[in-house]
C-alpha positions in Angstrom: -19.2 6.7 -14.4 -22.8 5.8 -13.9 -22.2 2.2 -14.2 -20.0 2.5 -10.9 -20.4 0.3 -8.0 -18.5 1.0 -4.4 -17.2 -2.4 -3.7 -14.5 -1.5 -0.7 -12.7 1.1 1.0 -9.9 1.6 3.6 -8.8 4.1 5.8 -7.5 6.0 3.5 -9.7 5.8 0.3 -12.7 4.0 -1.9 -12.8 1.1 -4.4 -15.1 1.6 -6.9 -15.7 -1.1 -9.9 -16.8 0.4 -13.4 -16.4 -0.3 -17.3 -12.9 1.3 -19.1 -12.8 2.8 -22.5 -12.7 -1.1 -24.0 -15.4 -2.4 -21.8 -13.9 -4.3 -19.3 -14.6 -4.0 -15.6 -11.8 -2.5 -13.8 -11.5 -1.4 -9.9 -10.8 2.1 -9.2 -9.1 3.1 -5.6 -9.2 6.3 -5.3 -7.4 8.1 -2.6 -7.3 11.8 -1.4 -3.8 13.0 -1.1 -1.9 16.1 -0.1 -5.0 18.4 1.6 -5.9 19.6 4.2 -8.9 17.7 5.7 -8.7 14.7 7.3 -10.0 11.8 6.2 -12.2 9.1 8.3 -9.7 10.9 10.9 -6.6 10.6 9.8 -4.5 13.2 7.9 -4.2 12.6 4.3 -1.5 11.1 3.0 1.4 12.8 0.7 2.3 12.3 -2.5 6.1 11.1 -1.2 4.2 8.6 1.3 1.6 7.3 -1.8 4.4 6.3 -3.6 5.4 3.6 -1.2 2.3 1.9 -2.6 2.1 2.5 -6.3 5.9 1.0 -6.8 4.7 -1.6 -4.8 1.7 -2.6 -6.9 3.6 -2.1 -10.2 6.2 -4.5 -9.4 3.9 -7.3 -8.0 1.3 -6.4 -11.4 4.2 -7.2 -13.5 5.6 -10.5 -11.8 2.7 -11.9 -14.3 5.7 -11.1 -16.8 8.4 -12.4 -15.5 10.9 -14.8 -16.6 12.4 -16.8 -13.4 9.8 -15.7 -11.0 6.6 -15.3 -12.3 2.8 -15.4 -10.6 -0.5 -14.0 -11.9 -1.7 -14.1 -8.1 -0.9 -10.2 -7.1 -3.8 -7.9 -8.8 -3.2 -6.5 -12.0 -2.0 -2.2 -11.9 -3.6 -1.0 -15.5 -3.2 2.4 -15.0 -2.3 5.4 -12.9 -4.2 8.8 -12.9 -3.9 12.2 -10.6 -7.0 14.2 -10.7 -8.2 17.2 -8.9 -11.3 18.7 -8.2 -15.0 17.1 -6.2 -16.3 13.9 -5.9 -18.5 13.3 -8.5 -22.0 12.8 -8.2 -22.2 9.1 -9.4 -19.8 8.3 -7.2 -21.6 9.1 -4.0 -24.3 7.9 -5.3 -22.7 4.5 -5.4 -21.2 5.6 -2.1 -24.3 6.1 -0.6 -26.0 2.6 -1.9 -22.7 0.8 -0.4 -23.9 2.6 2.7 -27.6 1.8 2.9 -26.8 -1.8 1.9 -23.3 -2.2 4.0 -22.9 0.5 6.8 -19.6 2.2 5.8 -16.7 2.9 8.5 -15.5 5.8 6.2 -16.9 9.5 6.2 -18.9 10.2 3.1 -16.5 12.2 0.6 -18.6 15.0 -0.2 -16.8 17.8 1.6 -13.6 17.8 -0.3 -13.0 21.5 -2.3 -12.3 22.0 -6.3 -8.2 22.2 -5.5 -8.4 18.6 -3.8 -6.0 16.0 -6.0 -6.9 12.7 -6.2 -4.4 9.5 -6.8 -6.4 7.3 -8.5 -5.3 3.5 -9.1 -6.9 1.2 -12.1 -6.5 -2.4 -11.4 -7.7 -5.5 -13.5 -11.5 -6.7 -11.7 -10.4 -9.4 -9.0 -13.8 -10.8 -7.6 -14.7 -10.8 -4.3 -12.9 -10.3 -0.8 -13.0 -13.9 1.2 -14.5 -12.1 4.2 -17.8 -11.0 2.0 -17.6 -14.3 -0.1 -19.8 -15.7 2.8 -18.2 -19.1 2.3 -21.4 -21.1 1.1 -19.8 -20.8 -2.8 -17.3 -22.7 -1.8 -16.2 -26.4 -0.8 -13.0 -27.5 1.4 -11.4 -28.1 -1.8 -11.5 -24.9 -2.9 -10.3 -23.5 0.5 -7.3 -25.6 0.2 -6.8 -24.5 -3.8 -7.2 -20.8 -2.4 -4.5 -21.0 0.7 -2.4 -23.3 -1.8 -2.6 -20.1 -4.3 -1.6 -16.9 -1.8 1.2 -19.5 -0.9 2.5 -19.7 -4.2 2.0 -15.5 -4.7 3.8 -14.8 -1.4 6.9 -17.3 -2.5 7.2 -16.3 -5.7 7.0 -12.4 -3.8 9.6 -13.6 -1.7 12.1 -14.7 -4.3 12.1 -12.2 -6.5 11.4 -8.9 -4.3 11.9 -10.1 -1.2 8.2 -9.2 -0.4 6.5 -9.1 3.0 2.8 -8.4 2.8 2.4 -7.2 5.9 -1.4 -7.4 6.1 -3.1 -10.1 4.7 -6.2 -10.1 6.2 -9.3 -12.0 4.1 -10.6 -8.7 3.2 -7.5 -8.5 0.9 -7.5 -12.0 -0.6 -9.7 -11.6 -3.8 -11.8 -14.2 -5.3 -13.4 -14.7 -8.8 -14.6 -18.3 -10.8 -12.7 -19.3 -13.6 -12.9 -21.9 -16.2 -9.4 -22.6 -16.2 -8.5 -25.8 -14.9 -5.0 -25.4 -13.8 -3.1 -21.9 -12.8 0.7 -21.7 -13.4 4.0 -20.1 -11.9 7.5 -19.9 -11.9 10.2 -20.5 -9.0 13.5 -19.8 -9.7 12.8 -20.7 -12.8 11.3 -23.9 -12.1 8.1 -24.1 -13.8 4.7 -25.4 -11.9 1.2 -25.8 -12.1 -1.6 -26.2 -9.6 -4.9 -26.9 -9.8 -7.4 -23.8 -9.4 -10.8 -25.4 -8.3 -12.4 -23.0 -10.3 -11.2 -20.1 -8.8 -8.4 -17.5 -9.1 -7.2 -15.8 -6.2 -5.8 -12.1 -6.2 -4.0 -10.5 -3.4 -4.5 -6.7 -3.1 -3.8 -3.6 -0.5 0.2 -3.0 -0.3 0.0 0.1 2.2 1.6 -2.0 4.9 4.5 -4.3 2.2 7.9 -4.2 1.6 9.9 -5.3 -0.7 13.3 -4.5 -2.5 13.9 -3.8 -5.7 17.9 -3.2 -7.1 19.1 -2.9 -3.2 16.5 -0.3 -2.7 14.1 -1.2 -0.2 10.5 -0.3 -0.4 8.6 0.1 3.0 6.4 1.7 5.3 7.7 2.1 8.7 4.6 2.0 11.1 7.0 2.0 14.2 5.1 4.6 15.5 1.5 3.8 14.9 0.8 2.5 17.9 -3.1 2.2 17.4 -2.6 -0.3 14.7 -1.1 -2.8 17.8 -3.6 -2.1 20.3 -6.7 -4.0 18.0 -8.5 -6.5 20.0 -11.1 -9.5 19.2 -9.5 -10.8 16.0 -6.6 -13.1 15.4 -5.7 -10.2 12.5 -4.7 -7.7 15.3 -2.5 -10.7 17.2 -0.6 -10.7 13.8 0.5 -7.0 13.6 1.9 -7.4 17.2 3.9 -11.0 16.1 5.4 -9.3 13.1 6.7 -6.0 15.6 7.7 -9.0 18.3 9.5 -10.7 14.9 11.2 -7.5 13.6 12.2 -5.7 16.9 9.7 -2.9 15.1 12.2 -2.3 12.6 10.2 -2.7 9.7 12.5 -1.8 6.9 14.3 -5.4 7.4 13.6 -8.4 5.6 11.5 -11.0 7.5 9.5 -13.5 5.3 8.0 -15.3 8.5 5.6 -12.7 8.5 4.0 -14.3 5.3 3.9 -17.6 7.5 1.9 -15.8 10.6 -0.5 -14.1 7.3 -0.6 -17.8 6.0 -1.8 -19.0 9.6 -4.4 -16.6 10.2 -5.8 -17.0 6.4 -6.1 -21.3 7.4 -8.2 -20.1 10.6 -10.7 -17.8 8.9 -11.0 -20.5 5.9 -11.4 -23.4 8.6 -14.1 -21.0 10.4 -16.3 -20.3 7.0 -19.3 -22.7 5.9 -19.2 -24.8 3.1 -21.5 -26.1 0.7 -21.3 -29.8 1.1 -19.4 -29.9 4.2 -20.3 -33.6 5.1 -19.2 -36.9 3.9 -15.5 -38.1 4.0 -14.3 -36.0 1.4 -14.9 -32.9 3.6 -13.9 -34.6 6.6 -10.7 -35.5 5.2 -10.2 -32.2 4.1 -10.9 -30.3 7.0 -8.2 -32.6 9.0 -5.8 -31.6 5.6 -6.6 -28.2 6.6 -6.2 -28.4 10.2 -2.9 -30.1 10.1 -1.7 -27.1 8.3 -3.1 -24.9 10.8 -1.2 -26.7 13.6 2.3 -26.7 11.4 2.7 -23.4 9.2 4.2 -21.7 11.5 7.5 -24.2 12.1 8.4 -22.6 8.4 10.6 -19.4 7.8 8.9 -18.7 4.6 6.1 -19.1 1.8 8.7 -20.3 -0.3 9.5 -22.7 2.7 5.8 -24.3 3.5 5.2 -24.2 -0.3 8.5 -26.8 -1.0 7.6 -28.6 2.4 4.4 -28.6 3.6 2.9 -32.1 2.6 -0.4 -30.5 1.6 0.7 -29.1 -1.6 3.2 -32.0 -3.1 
């Protein structure tokens, strides 16, 4: 615990990093379920209406093992824990440097009681969100190889869950270097290879997907949440209000377009960072690349669509 680092958070929890028992750094979301306080103003959730989210993120950790459609680009769910009782003392601590280094949106968690239970989700360590990655790390090229990867994740998604992420903003594309050269998936069991750039991308934060899984479909229904559609200053709040205009606000159907309007607003916001390198023809001739993505993406009715079509990635 005293190695912990707050690296995130949400409305409705933390995300710490720290070592597990065999030494490898793991991220920790923590979230306060089924009490009585509310939580950075919002009522805590249930355990019924957590659940949404932890079948979600153990059926996209284990796509990595499938055999038709198979991606490693959806973070990795290691382990699932309940706990009960206070925050613990190195954890505010790392709350409190996040804080002093950051600013935090979220109410410091030192008030809950011994009976409060915890859900606490252990995922694999997926690097850095693209809207703290500050952009200078990176080159076009690796923009492309990033949009080029959360394309494949979202098709491969969509093929075998029928998965709609629902909220794709860059503070939930995660990014880490690699060595490896090349990344590879499976498409109807079709296999392919891209090249990574030397980085791998995860995708993270389910509290908004849907997906289906034996007929059953998996969703949250924010209908109702009518705050969510009233954001303002950020192409991110346009998109919640394109997917209710899509779906007629019924958000238990299947509409994979919404992966397409995620797509679009993840091309603006990588088009819009600074880049290491950004002159010379090269750069120019990726940034047009890039651009002419921006202005077509949307004419698709998928991921899987603009990932068999769209001329930047044959």
């Amino acid at each position: 615990m005293k190695q912990c680092v707050k690296i995130g958070e949400g409305t409705f929890g933390e995300v710490f990093s720290t070592t597990n028992a065999s030494g490898d750094t793991v991220a920790l979301k923590i979230i306060p379920v089924e009490g009585s306080d509310k939580v950075n103003g919002e009522e805590q959730k249930t355990f019924g209406e957590i659940l949404h989210e932890i079948i979600i993120s153990k059926e996209l950790s284990s796509l990595k093992e499938k055999q038709h459609n198979q991606t490693h680009g959806f973070i990795g769910l290691n382990d699932l824990h309940c706990v009960q009782g206070c925050y613990p003392p190195d954890f505010l601590n790392a709350w409190d440097n996040f804080n002093w280094k950051k600013g935090s949106e979220n109410d410091r968690p030192d008030f809950f009681e011994k009976d409060q239970f915890f859900i606490i989700l252990e995922f694999e360590f997926g690097g850095v969100d693209l809207e703290n990655s500050n952009g200078t790390l990176m080159s076009l090229l690796v923009a492309k190889s990033i949009l080029h990867q959360v394309t494949v994740a979202l098709a491969v998604a969509e093929q075998e869950l029928q998965f709609e992420h629902r909220d794709l903003h860059w503070g939930n594309v995660l990014v880490k270097t690699t060595k490896q050269k090349k990344g590879s998936f499976l498409l109807n069991g079709a296999a392919h290879s891209l090249e990574t750039k030397g980085v791998l991308v995860r995708i993270i934060d389910y509290s908004l997907s849907r997906l289906e899984i034996d007929d059953l479909t998996v969703s949250c229904d924010i209908s109702k949440d009518e705050e969510l559609f009233m954001g303002q200053g950020d192409y991110q709040f346009d998109i919640y209000r394109l997917m209710r205009q899509e779906n007629g606000n019924n958000w238990s159907n299947y509409h994979p377009h919404t992966n397409v309007l995620w797509l679009h607003y993840l091309c603006s916001k990588l088009l819009s960072m600074k880049y290491r390198g950004s002159g010379g023809r090269g750069a120019k001739d990726m940034r047009e690349e890039l651009t002419r993505f921006y202005d077509n993406v949307l004419q698709y009715s998928s991921a899987t669509e603009a990932l068999r079509n769209c001329p930047m990635f044959q």
